[in-house]
N, C-alpha and C positions, 0 to 999 in steps of 0.2 A: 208357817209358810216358808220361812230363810229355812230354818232346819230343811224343809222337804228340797229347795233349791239345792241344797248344798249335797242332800243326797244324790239327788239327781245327778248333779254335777262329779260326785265320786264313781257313780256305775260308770259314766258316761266316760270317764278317765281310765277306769278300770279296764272298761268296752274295747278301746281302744290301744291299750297295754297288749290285752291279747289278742287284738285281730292284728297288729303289731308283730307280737310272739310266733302269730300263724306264717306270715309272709316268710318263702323259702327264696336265697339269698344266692346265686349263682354268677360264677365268674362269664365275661365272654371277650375272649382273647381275638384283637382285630391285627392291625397294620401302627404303623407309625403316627402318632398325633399329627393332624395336619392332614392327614391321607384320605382316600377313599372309603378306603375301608372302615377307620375308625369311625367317620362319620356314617358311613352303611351300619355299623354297628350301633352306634348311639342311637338312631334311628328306628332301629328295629327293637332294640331295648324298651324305649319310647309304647311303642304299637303294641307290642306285649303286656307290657306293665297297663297301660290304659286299660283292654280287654281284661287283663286278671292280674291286680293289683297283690295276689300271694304270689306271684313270681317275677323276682327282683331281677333281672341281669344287670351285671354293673361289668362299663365296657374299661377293655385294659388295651394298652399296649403291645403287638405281638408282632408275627410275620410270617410268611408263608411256610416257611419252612421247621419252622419252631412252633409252630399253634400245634398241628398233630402230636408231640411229643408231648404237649402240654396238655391234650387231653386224652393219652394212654396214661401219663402221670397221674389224674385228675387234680392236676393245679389249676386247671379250667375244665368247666363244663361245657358251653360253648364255643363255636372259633369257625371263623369265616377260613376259607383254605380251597386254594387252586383244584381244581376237579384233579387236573393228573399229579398233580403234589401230594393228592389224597390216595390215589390209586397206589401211587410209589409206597406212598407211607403203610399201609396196609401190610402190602406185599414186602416190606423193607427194602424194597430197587434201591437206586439213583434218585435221591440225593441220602437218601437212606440207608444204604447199602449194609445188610445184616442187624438191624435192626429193626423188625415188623413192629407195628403196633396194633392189634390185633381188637382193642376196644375200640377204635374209631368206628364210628355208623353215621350215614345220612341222616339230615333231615328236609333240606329242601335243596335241589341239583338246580346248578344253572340262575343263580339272582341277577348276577352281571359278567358281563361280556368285560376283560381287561385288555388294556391294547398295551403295546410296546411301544413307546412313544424315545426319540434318539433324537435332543434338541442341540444346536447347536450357534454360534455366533452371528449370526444375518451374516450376507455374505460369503461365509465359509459353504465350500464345494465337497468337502470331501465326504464321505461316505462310510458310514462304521469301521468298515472294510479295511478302505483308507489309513483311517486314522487310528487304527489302531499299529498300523505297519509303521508310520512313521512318527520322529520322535518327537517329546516335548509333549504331550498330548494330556492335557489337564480337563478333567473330569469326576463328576459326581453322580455317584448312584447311594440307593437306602445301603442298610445295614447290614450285614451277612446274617444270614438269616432268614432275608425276605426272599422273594420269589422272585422278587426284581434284582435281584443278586444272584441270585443261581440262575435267571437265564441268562446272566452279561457274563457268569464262567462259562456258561453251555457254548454263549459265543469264542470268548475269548480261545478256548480250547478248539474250537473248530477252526481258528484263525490262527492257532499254535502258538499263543503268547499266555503273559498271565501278569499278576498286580507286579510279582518284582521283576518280571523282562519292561514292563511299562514305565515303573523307574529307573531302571538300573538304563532304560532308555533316555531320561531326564524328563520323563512323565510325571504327572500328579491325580493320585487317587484318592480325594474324598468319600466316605463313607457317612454317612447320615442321615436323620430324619429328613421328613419333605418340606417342611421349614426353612431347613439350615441349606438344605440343596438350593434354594429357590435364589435363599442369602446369599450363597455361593458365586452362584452364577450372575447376579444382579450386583455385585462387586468387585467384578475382573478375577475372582482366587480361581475360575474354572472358565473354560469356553466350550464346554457340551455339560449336557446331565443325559443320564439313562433311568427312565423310568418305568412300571407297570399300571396302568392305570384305567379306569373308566373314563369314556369321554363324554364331554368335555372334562378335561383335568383342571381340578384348579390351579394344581402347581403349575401347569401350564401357561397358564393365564395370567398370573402371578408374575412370572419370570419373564414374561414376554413385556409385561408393562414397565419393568424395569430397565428393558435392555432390548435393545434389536436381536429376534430371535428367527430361526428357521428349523422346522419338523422336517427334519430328513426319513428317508423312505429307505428303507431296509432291505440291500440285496436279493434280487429273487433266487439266487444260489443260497444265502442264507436263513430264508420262507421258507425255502425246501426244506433244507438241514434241518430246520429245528422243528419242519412236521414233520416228517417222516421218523427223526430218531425222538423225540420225545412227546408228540403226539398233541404241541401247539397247532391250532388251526389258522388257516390263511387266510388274510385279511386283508382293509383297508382302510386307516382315518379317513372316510368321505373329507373330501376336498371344503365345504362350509365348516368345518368343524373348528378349524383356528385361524382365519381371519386375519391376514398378515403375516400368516406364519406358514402356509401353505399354498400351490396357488393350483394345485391339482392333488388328486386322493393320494395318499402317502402308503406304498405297500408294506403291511406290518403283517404278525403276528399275534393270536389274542388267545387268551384263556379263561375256563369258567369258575367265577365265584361262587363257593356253594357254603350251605352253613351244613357241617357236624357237630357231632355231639359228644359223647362216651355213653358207650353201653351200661355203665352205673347210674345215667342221669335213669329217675325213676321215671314207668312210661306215661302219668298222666303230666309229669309236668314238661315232658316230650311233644306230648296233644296237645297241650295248652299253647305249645311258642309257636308251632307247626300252625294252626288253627287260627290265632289273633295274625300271622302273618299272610295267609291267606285269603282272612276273611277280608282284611285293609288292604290286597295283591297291587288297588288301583291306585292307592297311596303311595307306592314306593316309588315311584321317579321324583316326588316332592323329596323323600329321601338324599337320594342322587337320582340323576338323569339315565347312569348306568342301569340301573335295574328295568328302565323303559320296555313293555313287553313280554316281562315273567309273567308266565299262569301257573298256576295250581294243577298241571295237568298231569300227563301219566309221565313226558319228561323230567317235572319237578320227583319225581320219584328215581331216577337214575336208572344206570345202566347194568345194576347189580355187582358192577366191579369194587365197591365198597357196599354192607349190608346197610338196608334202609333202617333205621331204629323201631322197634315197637310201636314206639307210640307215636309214632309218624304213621307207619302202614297202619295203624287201626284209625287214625283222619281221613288217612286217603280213602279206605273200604268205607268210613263211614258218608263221608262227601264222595261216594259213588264214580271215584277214579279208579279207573285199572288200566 
């Protein structure tokens, strides 16, 4: 009877060796630790892996403008990435400029709505605008690389300055994760942050309990500028959104987070992330609050300005979306 236990016990070891061996192991490149995005990634990693335990995504550190290169490279297979970040990158535009990346493909358009969010010292009046004109002006934004960096150059250049007119002004540019920004600002080294984000932001919320803060509202000459030439859309932090920090909606800009892939990922384990994301669609504001309101529909399919993946379009034909 031990003899037969003990066999038992070796298949059952074995069993497991190779259902082990079977699980396929893929990178998925998000945002900064701390961010939204990372955690939209862990998250969806999570819902995947529950549904079909042979596909591993293991969430990394990235940024908006670094993910798409990262999966033309195929140093990731997945990667959360700005809708017109995508488009750009595609086409090699701006921020891209002569370099296409021509694997990138949808998988799911539109998960979360990112807003621009321009926090500043309670008290303080002035205005992006403002403050970017005049000197001394210390501030933190993420990492070059992210998206929330390439829209504060997109600013900065329509406002005709840049990081060394800001110091050579006796300004301070902070560069860092959403962590250290929060530190930043919750320790007197910055009196604004510039960020990208889904609301409610933690980092928001975070920095505001450390320190009297105010969400300033974003020029409407400057909403214009950056839809029209780069094809953010016009917005507004609804006014309940930060609670001491705002006392009416704050006019912004927002852009959509969408998940790509690379045209090498193979198409059924395409179906499979497409499919456990879908099926759990109602689950994802436990996620973040950002994804509040994604459907599986024929907009989750895109606008064709990047191509949808294989095995995305063969979910969508098969869950009866067109």
């Amino acid at each position: 009877m031990l003899h037969g236990v003990k066999v038992m016990g070796a298949i059952a070891a074995l069993t497991l060796c190779f259902s082990t061996a079977k699980a396929a192991n893929y990178e998925f490149t998000a945002g900064d630790v701390g961010g939204v995005w990372y955690t939209t990634a862990a998250g969806l990693s999570q819902l995947v892996q529950a549904a079909h335990p042979d596909v591993v995504l293991k969430t990394v550190p990235g940024g908006g403008v670094t993910n798409p290169a990262k999966l033309q490279a195929g140093a990731s297979q997945f990667g959360l990435v700005q809708s017109i970040f995508a488009t750009a990158a595609v086409k090699g535009a701006t921020p891209f400029d002569g370099k296409p990346n021509p694997k990138i493909r949808l998988v799911l358009q539109g998960l979360a709505k990112n807003y621009v969010h321009y926090v500043q010292t309670k008290g303080e009046t002035r205005s992006i605008a403002d403050a970017l004109k005049q000197p001394k002006l210390r501030i933190a934004l993420p990492r070059a690389g992210s998206t929330d960096e390439y829209t504060f150059r997109f600013i900065m250049k329509h406002y005709g300055t840049s990081y060394d007119a800001i110091r050579a002004n006796g300004g301070k540019v902070v560069n860092a994760d959403y962590n250290d920004i929060v530190s930043a600002f919750k320790d007197d080294q910055v009196d604004a942050f510039f960020v990208l984000l889904g609301i409610p932001g933690a980092a928001i919320i975070d920095a505001s309990q450390g320190r009297a803060a105010a969400l300033g509202a974003l020029p409407a000459e400057l909403v214009e500028h950056l839809s029209s030439t780069y094809g953010y859309t016009k917005a507004a932090v609804p006014a309940a959104t930060y609670p001491g920090l705002q006392a009416r909606d704050a006019a912004t800009v927002v852009t959509s987070t969408s998940l790509y892939t690379s045209s090498d990922v193979p198409n059924e384990v395409v179906y499979k992330v497409a499919a456990a994301i879908c099926k759990d669609a109602s689950k994802l504001p436990d996620v973040h609050k950002s994804m509040m309101g994604f459907a599986c529909n024929a907009e989750a399919m895109g606008d064709g300005s990047v191509p949808l993946h294989p095995g995305a379009k063969d979910y969508f034909a098969k869950a009866g979306v067109r």
